[in-house]
C-alpha positions as CSV (number, residue, x, y, z in Angstrom):
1,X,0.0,0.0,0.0
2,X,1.8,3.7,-1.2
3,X,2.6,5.7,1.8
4,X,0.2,8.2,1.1
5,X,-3.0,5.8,0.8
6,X,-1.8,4.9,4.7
7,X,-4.8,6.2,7.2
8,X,-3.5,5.7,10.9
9,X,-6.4,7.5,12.4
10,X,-8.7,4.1,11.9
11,X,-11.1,5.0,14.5
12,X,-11.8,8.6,13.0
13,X,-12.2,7.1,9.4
14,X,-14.6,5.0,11.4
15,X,-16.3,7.3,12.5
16,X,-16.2,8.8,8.9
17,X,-17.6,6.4,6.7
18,X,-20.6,5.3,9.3
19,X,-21.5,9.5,8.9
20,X,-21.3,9.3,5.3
21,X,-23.0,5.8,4.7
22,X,-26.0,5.7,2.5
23,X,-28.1,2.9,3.6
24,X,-27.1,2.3,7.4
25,X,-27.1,4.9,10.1
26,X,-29.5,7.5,8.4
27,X,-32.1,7.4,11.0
28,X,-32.8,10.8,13.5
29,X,-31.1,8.7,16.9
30,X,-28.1,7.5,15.2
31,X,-26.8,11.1,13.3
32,X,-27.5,13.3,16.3
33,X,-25.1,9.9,18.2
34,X,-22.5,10.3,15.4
35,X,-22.6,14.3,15.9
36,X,-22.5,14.5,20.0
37,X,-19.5,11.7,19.2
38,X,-17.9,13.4,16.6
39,X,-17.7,16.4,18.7
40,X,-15.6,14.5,21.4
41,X,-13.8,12.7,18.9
42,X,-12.5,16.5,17.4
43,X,-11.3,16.7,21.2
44,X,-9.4,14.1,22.0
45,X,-7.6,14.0,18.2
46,X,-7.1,17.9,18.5
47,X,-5.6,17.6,22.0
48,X,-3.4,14.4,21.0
49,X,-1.7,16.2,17.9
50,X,-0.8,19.4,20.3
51,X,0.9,16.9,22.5
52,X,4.5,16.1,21.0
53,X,6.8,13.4,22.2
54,X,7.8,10.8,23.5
55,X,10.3,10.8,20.8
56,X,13.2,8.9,20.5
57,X,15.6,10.5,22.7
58,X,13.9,10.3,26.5
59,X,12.8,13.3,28.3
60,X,12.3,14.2,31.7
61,X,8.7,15.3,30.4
62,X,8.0,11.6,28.8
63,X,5.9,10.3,31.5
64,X,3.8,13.3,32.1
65,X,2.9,13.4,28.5
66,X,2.3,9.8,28.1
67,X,-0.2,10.2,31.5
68,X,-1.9,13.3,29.8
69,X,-2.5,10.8,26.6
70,X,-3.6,8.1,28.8
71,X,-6.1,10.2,31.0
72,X,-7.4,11.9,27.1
73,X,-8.2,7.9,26.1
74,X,-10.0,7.3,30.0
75,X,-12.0,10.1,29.1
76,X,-12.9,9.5,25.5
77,X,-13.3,6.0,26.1
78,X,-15.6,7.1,29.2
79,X,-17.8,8.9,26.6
80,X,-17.6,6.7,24.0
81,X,-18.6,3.3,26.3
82,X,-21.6,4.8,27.7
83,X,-25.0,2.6,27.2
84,X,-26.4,4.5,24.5
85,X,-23.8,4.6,22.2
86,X,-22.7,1.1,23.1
87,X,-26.1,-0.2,21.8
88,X,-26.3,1.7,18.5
89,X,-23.0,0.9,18.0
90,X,-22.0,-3.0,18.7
91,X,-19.3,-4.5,18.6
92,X,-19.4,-5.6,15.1
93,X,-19.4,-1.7,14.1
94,X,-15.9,-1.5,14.9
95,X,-16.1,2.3,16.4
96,X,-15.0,1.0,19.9
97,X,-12.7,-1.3,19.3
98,X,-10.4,1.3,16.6
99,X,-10.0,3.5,19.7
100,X,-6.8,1.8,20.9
101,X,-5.8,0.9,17.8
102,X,-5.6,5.0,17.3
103,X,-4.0,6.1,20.8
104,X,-1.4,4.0,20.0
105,X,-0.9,5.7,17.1
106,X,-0.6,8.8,19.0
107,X,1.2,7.5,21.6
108,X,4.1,6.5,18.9
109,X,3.8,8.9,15.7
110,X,6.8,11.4,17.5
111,X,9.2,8.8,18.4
112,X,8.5,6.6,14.9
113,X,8.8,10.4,12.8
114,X,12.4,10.7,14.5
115,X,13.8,8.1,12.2
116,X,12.6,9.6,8.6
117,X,9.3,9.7,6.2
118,X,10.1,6.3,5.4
119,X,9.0,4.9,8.7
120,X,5.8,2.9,8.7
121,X,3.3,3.1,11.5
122,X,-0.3,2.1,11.9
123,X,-2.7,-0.7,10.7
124,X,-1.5,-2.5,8.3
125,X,-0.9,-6.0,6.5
126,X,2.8,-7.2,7.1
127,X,4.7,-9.9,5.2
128,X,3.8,-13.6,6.9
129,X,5.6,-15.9,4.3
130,X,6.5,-16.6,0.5
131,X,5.9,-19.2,-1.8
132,X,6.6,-20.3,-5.3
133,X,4.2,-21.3,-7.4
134,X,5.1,-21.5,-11.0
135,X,2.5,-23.2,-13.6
136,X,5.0,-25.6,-14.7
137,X,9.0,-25.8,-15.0
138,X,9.7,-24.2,-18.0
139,X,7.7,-20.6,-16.4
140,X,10.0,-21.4,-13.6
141,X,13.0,-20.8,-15.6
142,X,11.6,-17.5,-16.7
143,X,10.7,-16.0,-13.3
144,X,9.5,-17.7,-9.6
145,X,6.3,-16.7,-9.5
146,X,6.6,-15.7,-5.6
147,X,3.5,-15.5,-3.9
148,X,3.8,-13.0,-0.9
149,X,1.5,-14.1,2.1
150,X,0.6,-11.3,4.0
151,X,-1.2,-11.2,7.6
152,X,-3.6,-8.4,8.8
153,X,-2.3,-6.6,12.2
154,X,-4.0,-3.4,14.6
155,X,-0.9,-1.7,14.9
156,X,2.3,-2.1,13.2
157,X,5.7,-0.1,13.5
158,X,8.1,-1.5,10.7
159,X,9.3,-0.8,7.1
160,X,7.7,-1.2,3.2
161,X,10.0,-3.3,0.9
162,X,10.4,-3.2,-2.2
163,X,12.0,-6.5,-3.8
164,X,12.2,-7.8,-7.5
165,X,12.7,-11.7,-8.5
166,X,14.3,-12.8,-11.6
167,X,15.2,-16.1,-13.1
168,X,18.8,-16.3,-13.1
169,X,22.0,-18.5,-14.5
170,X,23.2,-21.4,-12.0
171,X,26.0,-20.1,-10.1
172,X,28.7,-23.2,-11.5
173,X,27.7,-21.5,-14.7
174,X,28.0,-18.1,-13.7
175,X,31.6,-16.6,-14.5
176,X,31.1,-13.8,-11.3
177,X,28.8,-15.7,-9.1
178,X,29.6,-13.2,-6.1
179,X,29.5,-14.2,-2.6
180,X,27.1,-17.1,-1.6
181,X,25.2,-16.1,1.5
182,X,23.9,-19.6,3.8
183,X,20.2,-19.5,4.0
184,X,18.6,-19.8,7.6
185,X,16.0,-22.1,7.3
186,X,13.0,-21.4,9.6
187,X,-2.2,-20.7,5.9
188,X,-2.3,-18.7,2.7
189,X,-5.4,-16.4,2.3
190,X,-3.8,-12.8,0.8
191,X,-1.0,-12.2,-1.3
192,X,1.2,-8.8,-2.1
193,X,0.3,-8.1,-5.7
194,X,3.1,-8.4,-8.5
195,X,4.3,-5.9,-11.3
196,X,6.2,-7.9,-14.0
197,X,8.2,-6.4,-16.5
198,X,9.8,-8.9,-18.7
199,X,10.9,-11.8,-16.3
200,X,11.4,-9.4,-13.8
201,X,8.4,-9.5,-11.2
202,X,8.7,-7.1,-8.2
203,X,6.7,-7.1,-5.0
204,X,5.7,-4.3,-2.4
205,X,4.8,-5.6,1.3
206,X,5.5,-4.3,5.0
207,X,7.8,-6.2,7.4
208,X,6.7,-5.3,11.2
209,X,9.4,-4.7,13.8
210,X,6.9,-4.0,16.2
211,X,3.3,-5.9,15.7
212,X,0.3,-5.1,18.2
213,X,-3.0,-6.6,18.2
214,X,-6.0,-5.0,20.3
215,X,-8.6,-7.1,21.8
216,X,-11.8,-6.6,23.9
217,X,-12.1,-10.1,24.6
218,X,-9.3,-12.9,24.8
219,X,-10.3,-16.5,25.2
220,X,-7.8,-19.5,25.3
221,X,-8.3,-20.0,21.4
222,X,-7.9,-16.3,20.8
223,X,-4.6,-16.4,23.1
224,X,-3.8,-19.8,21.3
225,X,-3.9,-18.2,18.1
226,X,-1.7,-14.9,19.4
227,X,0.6,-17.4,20.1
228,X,1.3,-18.7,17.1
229,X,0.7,-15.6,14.8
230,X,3.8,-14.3,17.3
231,X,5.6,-17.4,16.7
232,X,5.6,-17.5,12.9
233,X,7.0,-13.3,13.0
234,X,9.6,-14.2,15.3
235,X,10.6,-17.1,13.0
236,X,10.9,-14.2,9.9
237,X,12.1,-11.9,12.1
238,X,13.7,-12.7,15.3
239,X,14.4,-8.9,16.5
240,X,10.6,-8.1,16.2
241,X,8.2,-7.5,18.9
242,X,4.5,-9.0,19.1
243,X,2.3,-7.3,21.7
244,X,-1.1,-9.0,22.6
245,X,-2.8,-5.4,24.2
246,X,-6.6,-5.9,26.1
247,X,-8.7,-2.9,26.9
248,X,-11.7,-3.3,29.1
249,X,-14.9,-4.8,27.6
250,X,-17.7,-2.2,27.4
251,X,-21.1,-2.2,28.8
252,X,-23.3,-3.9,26.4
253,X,-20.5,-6.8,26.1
254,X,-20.4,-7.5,29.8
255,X,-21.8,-10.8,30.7
């Protein structure tokens, strides 16, 4: 996904595309709940862009500012969880749960700016594995036909590649086969799309250094599959970071 088609404020877009919907939410109750929310939305967004850090070298001021974001998140979420909104909006809407995943976009856009535009932060979907799938040998001697498997995450903090594939000439053939690098040998559903030009095919996906999933609810199988979904990162990428973060349930899902 280009840098620029990127939205980290999920919960405002939210928020956005249930005011501008043209079938659902067009009754009297629901628009004047989307406007008293939007209002408090405008709020707590407005208030979390004048606050600046932390960044990447600490401050003396990083723990008051990071109290002052969490106590603007108490008090949205306050708002946002009360009954009546809770009941117009379920769970299945989305507009609570993308809360977290956007405070902790504020909470990290300073110190992920620090090191340059081409830092990625926010929802995304992150490299999981590759495959090859060419049609039959003789394709394969043209190009791999990689198949990039890609995994949706909340919150990521990690880098776009870019990477090309080519068929190319055994190396016992080649007359400059350069240095030969060991390899480290360590469920598809959504693949990276492909450009090829010529036998050249190039692929575009995000690697996370820092994955984060938000839950409202965790049972044993949700924690089972956490588990593994950190398991098979850490396997592609050892020095990354997989963060299972709860927030509290509200109202209308307490039991």
């Amino acid at each position: 996904m280009p840098k620029s088609d990127r939205n980290p404020l999920v919960h405002g877009s939210n928020l956005e595309q249930k005011e501008n919907h043209r079938t659902k939410y067009r009754d009297v109750e629901s628009k004047k709940y989307l406007s008293e929310i939007r209002t408090e939305y405008d709020k707590w967004r407005s208030a979390n862009f004048q606050l600046v850090g932390p960044r990447s070298t600490p401050t003396d001021q990083d723990d008051a500012i990071i109290a002052t974001r969490v106590e603007l998140l108490s008090r949205y979420k306050d708002f946002l969880d009360q009954q009546h909104y809770a009941e117009k909006f379920d769970s299945r809407s989305n507009l609570h749960s993308s809360v977290l995943e956007e405070f902790l976009y504020y909470l990290f856009k300073d110190l992920v700016r620090d090191f340059g535009e081409n830092a990625l932060i926010g929802k995304s979907h992150t490299f999981k594995d590759i495959f090859f799938v060419p049609p039959k040998y003789s394709e394969m001697l043209k190009r791999p036909y990689a198949r990039i498997e890609k995994k949706d995450h909340d919150f990521v903090i990690g880098a776009t590649i870019q990477v090309s594939f080519e068929a190319a000439t055994p190396p016992e053939k080649d007359e400059n086969p350069g240095e030969m690098l060991a390899l480290l040998k360590e469920e598809p559903e959504n693949y990276s799309e492909v450009t090829v030009t010529g036998n050249t095919e190039t692929h575009i996906f995000d690697i996370p250094v820092v994955a984060i999933e938000c839950k409202t609810y965790l049972d044993k199988t949700m924690l089972e599959g956490s588990s593994r979904a950190a398991e098979d990162l850490k396997a592609r990428n050892p020095n990354s970071l997989y963060v299972v973060l709860k927030s509290h349930l509200h109202s209308s899902d307490r039991t």
